[in-house]
Backbone bond lengths (Angstrom), bond angles and torsions (degrees), N, CA, C in turn:
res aa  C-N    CA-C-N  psi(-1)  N-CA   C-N-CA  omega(-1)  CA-C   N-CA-C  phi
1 X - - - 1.459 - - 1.526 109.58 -
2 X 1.285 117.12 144.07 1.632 126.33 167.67 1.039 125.47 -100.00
3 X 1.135 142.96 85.69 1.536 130.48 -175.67 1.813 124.56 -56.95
4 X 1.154 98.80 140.90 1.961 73.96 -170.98 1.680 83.29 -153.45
5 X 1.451 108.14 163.47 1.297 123.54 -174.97 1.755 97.19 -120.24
6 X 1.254 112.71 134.61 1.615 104.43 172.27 1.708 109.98 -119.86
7 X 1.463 113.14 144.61 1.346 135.57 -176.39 1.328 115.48 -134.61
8 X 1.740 107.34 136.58 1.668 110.48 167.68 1.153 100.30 -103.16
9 X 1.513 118.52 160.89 1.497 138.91 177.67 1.721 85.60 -141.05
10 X 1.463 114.21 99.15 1.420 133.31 156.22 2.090 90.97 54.19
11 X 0.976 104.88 44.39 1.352 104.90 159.25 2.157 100.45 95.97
12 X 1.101 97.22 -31.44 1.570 96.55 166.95 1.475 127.24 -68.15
13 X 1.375 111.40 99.69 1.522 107.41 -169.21 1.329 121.96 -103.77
14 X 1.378 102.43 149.81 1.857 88.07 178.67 1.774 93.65 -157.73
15 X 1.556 88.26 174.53 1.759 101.97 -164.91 1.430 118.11 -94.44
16 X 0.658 143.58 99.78 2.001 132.96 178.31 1.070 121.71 -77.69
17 X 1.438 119.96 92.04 1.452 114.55 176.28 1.394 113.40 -119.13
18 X 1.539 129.91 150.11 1.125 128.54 -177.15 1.340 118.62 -61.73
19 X 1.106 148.49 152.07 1.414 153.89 -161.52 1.247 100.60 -93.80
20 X 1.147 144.57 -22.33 1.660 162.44 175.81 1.877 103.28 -54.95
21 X 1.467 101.23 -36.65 1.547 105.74 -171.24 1.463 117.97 -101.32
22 X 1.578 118.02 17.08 1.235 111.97 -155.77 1.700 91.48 -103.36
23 X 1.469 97.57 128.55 1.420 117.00 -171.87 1.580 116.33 -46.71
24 X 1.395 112.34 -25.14 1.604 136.85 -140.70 1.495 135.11 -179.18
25 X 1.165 101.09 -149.29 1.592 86.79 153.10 1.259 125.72 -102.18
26 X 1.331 109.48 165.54 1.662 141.34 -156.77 1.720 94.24 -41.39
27 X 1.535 90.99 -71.03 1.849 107.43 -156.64 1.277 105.23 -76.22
28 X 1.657 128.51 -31.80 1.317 100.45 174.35 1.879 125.01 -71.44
29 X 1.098 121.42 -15.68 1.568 133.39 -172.94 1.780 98.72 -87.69
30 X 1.248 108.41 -49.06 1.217 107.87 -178.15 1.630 122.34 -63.60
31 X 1.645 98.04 -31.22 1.451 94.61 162.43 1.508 126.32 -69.72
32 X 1.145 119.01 -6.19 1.692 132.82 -158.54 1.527 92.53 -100.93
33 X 1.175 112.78 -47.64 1.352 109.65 -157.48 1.480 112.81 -100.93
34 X 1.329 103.90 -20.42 1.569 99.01 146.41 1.537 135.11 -68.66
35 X 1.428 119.95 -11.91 1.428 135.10 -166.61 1.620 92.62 -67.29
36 X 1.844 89.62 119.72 1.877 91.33 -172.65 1.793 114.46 -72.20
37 X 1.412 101.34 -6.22 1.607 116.81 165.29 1.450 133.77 -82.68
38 X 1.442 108.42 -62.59 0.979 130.97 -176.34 1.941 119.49 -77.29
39 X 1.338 102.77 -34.36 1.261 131.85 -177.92 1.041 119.19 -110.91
40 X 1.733 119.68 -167.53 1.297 124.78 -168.88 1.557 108.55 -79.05
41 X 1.221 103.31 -33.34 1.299 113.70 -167.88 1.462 137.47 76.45
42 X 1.399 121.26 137.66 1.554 112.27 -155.82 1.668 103.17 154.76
43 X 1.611 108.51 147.11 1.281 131.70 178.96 1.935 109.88 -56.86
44 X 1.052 85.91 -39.30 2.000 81.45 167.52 1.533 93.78 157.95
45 X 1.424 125.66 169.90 1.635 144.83 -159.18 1.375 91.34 -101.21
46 X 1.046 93.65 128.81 2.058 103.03 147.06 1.275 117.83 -94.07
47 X 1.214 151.73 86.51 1.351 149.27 -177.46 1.680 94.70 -72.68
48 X 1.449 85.73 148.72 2.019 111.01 -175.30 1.677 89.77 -108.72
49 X 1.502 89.98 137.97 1.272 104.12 165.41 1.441 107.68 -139.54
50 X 1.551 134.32 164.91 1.158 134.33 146.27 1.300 133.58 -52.12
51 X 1.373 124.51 112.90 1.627 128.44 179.22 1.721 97.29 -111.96
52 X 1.565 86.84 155.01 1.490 103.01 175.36 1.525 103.36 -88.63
53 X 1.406 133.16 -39.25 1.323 126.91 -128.71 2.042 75.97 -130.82
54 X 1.190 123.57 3.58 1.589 114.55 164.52 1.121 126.20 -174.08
55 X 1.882 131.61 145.19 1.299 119.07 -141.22 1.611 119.27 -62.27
56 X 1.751 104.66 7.14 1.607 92.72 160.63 1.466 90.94 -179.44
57 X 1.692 113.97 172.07 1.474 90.80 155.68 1.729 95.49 -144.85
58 X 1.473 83.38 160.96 1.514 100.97 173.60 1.114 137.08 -132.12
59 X 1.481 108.04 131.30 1.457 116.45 -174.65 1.441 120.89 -80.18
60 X 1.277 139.16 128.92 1.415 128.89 -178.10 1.729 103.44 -119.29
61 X 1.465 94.67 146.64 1.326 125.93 -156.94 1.512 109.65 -117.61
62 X 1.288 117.72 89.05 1.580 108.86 -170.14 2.108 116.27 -45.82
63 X 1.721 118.10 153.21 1.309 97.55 158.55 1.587 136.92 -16.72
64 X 1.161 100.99 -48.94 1.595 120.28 -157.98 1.528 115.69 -102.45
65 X 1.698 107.67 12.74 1.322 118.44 170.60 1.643 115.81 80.95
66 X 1.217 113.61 14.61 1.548 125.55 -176.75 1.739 91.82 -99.88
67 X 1.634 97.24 166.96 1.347 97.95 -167.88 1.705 91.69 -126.74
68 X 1.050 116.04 167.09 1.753 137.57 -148.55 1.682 106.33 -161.62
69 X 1.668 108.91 130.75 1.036 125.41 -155.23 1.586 87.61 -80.52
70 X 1.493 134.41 -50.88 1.112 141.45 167.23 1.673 120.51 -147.70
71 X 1.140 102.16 168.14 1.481 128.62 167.09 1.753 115.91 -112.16
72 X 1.564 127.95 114.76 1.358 112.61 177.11 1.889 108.54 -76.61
73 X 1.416 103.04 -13.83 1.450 106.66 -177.82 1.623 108.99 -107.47
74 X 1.294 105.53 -24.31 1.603 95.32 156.92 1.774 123.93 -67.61
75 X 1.035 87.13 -39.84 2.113 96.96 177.58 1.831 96.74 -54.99
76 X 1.454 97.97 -67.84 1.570 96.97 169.86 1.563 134.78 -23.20
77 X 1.558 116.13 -51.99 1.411 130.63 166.13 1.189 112.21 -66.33
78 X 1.364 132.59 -51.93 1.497 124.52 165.99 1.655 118.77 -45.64
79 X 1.542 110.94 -55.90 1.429 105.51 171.18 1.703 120.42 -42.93
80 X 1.481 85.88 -47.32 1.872 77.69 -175.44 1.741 123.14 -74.57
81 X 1.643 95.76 -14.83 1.938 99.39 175.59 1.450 87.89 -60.51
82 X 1.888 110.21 -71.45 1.577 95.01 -155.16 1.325 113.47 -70.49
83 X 1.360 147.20 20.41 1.259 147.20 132.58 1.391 130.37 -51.47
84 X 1.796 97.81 -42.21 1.714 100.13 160.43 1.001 106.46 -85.71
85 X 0.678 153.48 -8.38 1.840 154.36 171.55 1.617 116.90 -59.67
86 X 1.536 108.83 -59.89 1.144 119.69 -171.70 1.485 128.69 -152.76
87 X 1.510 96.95 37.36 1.515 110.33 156.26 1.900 108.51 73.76
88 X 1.496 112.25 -1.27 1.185 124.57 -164.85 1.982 95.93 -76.53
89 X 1.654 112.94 135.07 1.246 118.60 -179.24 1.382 96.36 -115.44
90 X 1.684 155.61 -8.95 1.183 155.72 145.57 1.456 106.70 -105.21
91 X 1.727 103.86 142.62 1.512 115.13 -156.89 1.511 108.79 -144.61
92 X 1.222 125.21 108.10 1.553 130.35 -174.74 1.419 117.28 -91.19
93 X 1.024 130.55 85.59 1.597 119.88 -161.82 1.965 98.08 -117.33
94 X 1.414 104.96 139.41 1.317 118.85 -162.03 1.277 98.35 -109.74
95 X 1.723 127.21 109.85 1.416 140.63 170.84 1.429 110.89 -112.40
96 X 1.392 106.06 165.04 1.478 122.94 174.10 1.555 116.20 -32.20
97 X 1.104 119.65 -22.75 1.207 132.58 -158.27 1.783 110.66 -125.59
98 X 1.309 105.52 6.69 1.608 112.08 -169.47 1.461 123.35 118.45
99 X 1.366 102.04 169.46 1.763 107.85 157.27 1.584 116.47 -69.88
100 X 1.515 104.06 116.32 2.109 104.72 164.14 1.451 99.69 -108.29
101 X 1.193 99.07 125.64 1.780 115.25 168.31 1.461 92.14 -81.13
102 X 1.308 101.58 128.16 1.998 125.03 149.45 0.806 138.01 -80.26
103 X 1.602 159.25 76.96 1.064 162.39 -145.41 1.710 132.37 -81.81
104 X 1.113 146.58 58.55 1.303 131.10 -128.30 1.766 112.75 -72.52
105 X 1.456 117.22 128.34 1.137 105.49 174.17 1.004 135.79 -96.42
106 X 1.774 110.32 -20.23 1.324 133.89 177.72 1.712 100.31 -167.73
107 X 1.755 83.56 160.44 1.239 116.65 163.71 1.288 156.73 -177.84
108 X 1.331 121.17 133.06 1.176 121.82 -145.98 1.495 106.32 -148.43
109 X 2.013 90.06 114.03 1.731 92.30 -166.52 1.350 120.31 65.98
110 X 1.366 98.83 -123.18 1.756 116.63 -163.39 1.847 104.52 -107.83
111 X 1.597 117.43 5.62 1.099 114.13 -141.89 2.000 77.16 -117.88
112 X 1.585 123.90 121.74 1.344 110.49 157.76 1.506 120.22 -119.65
113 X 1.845 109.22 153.87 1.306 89.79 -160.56 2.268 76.62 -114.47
114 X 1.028 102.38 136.75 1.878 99.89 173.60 1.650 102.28 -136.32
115 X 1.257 102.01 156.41 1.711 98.00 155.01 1.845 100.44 -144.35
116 X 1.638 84.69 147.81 1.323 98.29 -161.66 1.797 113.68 -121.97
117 X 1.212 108.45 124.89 1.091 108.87 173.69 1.589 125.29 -48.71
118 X 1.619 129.02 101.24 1.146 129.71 -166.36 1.429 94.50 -89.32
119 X 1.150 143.57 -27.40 1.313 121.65 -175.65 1.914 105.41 114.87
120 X 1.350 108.91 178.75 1.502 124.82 -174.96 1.373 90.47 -65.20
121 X 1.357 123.57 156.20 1.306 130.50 138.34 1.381 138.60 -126.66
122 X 1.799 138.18 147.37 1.369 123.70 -156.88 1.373 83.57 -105.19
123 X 1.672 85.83 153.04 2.121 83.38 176.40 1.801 78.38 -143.02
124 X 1.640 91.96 129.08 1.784 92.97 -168.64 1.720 83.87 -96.05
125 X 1.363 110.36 -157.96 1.011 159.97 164.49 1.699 122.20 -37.72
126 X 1.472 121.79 135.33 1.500 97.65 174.80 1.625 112.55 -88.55
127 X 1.131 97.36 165.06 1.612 103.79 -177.14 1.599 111.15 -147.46
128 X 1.601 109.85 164.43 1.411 101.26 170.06 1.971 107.99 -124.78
129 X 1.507 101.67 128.96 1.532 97.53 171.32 1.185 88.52 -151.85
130 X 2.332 97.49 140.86 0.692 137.24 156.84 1.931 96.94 80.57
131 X 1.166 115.16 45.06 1.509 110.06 -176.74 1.148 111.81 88.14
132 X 1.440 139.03 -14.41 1.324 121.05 -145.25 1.623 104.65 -159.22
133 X 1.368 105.91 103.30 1.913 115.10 169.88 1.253 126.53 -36.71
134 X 1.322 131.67 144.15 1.768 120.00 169.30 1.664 92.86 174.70
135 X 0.951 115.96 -178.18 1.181 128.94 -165.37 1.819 127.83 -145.93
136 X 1.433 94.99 124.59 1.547 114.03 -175.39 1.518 91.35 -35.63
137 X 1.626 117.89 150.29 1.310 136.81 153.66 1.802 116.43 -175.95
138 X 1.298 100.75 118.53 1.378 116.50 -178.20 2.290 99.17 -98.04
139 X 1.458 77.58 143.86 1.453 93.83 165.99 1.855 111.77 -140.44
140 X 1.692 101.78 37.04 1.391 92.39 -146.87 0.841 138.40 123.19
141 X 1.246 104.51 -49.77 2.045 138.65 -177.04 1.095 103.26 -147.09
142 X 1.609 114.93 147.36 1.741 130.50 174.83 1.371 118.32 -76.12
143 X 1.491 92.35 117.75 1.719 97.53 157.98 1.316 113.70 -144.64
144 X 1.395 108.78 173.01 1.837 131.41 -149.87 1.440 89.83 -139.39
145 X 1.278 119.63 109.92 1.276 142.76 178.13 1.730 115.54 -83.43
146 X 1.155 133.13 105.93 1.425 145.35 -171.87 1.720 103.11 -94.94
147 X 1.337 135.36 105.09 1.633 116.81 162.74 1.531 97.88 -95.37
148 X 1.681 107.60 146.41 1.440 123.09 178.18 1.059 96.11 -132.03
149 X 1.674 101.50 169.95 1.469 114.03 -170.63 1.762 85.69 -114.27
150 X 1.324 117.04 -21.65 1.316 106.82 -172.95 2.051 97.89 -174.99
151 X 1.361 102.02 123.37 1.683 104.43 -158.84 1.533 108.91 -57.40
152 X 1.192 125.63 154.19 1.374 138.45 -153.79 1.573 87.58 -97.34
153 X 1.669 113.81 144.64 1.370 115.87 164.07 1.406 128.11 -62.78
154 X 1.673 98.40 -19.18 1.724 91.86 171.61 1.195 103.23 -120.09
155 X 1.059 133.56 80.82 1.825 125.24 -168.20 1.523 93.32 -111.91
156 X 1.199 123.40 2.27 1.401 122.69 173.78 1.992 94.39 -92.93
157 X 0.711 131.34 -46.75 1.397 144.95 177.17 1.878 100.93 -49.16
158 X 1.087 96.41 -42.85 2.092 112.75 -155.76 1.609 74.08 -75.63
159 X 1.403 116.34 -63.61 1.609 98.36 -150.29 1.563 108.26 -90.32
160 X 1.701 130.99 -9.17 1.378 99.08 143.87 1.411 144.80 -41.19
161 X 2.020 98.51 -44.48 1.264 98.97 165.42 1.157 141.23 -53.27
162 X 1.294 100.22 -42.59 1.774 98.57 -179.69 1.359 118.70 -87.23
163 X 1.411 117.22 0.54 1.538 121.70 160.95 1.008 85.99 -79.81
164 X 1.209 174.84 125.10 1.870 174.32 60.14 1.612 91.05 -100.09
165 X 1.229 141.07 -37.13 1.287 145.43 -160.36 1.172 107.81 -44.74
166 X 1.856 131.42 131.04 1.079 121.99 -161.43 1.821 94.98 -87.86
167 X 1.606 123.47 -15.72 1.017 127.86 165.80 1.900 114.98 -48.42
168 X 1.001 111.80 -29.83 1.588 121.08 149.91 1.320 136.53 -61.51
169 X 1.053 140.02 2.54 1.466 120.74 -144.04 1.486 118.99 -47.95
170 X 1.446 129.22 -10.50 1.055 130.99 -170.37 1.852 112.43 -94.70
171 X 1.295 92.27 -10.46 1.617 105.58 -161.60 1.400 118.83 105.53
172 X 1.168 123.43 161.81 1.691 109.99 161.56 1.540 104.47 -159.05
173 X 1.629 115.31 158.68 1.714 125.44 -174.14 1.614 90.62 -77.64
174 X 1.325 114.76 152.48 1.383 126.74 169.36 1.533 112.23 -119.09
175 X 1.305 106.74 134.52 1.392 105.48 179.67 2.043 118.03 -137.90
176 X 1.540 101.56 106.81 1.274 95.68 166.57 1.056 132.38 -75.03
177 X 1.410 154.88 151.09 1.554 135.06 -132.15 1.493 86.47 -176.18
178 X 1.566 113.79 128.88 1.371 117.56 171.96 1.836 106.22 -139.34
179 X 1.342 104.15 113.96 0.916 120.27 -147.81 2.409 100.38 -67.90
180 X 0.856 136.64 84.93 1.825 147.17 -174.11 1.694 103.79 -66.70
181 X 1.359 122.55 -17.95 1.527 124.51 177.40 1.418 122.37 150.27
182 X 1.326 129.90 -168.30 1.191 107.39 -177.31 1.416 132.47 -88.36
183 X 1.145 103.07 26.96 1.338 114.44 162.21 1.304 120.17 -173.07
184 X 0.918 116.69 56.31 1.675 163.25 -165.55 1.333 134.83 -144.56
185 X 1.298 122.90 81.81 1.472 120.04 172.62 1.594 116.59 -129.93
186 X 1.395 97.78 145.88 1.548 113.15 -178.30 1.611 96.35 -100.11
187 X 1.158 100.03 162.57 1.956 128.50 -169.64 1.036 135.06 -136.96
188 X 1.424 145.41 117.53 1.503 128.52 -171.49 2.355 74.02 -121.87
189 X 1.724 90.75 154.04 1.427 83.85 -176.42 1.938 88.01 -125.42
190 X 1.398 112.95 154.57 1.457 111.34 146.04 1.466 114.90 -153.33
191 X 1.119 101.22 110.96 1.599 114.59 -167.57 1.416 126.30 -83.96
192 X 1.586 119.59 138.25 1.610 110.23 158.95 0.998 122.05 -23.07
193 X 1.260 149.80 128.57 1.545 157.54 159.20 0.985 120.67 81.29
194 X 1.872 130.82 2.35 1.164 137.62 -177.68 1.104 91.33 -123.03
195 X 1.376 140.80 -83.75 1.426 136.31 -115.31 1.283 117.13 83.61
196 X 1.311 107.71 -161.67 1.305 107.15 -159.18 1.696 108.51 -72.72
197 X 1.993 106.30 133.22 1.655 92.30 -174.75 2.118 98.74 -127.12
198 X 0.930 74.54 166.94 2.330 80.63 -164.37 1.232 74.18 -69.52
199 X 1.841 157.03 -23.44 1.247 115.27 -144.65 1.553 89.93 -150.85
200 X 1.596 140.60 169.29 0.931 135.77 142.44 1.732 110.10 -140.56
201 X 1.640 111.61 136.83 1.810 101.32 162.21 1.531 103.34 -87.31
202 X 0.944 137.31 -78.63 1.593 138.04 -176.99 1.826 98.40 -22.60
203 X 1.561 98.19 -59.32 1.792 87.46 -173.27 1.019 127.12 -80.65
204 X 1.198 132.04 -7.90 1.459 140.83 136.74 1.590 111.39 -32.46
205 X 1.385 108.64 -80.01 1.279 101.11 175.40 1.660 137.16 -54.03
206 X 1.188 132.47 -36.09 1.291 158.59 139.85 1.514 89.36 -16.10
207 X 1.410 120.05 -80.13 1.385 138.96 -155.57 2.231 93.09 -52.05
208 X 1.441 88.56 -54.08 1.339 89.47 -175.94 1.864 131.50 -54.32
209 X 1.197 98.25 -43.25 1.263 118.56 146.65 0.858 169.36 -48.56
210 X 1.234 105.72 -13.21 1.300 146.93 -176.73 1.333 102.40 -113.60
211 X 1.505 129.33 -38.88 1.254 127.08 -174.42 1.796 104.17 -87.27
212 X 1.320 104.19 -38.03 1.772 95.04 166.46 1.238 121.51 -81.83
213 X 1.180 132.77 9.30 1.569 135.43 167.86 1.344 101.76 -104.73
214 X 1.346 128.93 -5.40 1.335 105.27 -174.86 2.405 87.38 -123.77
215 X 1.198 81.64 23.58 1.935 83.58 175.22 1.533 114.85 75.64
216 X 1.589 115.66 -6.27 1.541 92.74 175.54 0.978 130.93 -103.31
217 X 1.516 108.55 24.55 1.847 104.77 177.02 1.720 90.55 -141.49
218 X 1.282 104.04 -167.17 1.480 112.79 157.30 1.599 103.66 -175.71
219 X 1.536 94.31 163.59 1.364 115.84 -151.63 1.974 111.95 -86.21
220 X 1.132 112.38 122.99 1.678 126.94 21.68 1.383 125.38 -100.59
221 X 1.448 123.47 163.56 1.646 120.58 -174.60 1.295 119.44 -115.98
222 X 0.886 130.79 118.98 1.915 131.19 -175.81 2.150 89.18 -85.88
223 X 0.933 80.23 121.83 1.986 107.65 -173.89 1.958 87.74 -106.64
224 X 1.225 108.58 92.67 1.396 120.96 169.25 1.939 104.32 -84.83
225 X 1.469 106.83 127.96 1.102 108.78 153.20 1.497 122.92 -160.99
226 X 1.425 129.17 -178.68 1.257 128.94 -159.09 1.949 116.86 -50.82
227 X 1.407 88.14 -34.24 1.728 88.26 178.01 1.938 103.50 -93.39
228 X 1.220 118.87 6.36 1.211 95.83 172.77 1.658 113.46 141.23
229 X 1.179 127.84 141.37 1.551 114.70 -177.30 1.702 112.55 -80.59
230 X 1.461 118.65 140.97 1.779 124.11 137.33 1.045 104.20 -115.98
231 X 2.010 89.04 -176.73 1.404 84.82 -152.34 1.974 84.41 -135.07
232 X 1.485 111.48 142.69 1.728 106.27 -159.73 1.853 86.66 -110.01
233 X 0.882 122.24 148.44 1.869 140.58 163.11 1.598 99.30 -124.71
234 X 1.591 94.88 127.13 1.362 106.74 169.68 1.464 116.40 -107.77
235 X 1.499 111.43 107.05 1.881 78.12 -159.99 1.373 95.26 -106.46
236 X 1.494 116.75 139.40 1.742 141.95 -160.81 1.606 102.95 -81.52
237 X 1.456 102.32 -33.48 1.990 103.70 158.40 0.808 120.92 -38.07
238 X 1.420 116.16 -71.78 1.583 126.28 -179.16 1.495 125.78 -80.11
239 X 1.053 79.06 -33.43 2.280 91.13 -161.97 1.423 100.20 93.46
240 X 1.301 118.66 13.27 1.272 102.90 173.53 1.766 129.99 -91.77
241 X 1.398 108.19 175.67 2.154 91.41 -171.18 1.338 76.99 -144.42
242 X 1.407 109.35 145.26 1.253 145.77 174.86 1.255 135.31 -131.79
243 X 1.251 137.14 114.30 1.074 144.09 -129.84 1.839 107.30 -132.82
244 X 1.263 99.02 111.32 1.898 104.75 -171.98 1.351 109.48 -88.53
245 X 0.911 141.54 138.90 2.265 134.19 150.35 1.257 89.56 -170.93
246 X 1.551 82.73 179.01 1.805 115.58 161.16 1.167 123.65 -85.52
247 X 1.176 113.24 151.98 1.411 131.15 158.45 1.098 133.80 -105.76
248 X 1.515 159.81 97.56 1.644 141.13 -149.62 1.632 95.87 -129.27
249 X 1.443 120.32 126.72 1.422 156.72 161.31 1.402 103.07 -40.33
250 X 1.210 138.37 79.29 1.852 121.47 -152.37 1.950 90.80 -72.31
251 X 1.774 100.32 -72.01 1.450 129.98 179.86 1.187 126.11 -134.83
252 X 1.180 113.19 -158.52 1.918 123.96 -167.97 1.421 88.79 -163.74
253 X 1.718 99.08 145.96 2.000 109.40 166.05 1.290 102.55 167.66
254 X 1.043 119.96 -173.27 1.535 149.45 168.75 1.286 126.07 -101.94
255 X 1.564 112.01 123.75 1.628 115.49 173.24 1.141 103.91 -117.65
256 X 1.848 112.13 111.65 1.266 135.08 176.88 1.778 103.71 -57.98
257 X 1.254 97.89 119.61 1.660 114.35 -159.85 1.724 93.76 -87.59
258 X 1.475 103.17 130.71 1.774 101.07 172.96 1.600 95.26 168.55
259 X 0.811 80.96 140.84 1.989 95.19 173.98 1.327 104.87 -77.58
260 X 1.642 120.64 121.19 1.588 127.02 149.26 1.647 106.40 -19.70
């Protein structure tokens, strides 16, 4: 059996289980136990591990058994377990991509609200692949920035494709982005190893960034999307981006481990 705790971050869900319990390897269990049928179901695992240099770290494991430098809404769900866990209101969690401090802003119940220092971000150049303009932006992890005037009926179709892009080889998050005012943006997300997800932190921010480097928003930006709004600060002091939402504690249990 695995014990695992599950959390949404604005509709992006994922599993937290300690790395201590993993039957095997990473991607084959993680694919099982993400199976929204067969399994528990969920956007991909954060496995906990022991860090020296922060109160834990975690590895995340896409749905589909691929691995990911980070999650800004997976880091988020971890902050708020070990918040219910142990009363902790600052949270150091060590990803592919570094240490993100968590900040707690509120809380209530099962519901946490943090914002977490994501770190610098590069915002390259515009480009066109596969038909369609958008723009390089790392937070850590790759994404391809889409602005619309109004979301495409197949934009789930557009950004498989251009995750196939050999300009990728690693994969990359896709983000359609429709710009609501100046500090206002709407989002359609479709991610490496998921597909399409109601929520993104990384693509939120990306999204944000992309829209104040290229002049049409400014900071801070409320990143509206289907699972729910955050809210991104770019601060021009630092170069740093910061990233606000919730986190909600869904449940806790066991997934009886065994191959179909």
């Amino acid at each position: 059996m695995i014990p695992f705790i599950k959390a949404s971050a604005c509709g992006n869900d994922f599993l937290i289980i300690d790395g201590a319990h993993a039957p095997g390897a990473l991607a084959e269990v993680t694919r099982r136990i993400c199976d929204r049928h067969n399994g528990v179901g969920a956007d991909g695992v954060e496995w906990l591990f022991p860090a020296e240099d922060a109160d834990v770290e975690a590895r995340l494991i896409n749905a589909d058994g691929s691995e990911a430098e980070i999650s800004g809404n997976g880091t988020r769900c971890v902050a708020a377990y070990l918040a219910s866990e142990g009363g902790k209101s600052s949270v150091a969690i060590r990803t592919g991509a570094g240490v993100k401090k968590c900040e707690l802003i509120s809380h209530a119940g099962n519901l946490f609200e943090f914002e977490t220092a994501m770190g610098t971000p590069e915002a390259g150049s515009e480009m066109a692949l596969a038909g369609v303009t958008g723009m390089d932006v790392s937070m850590g992890n790759p994404h391809y920035v889409i602005f619309v005037d109004a979301f495409p009926a197949n934009w789930r179709e557009m950004g498989a494709e251009i995750g196939r892009h050999p300009h990728f080889p690693q994969g990359v998050n896709i983000e359609f982005v429709k710009v609501m005012g100046r500090n206002d943006l709407e989002a359609r997300f479709f991610e490496r190893g998921a597909g399409e997800t109601q929520s993104s932190g990384t693509g939120s921010c990306a999204s944000a960034v992309a829209a104040i480097a290229s002049g049409l928003a400014a900071s801070p930006v409320k990143v509206h999307a289907a699972g729910g709004t955050q809210t991104v600060r770019w601060s021009q002091d630092d170069d740093q981006v910061f990233l606000r939402g919730p986190a909600r504690i869904i449940c806790r249990g066991e997934f009886f481990e065994g191959k179909a």
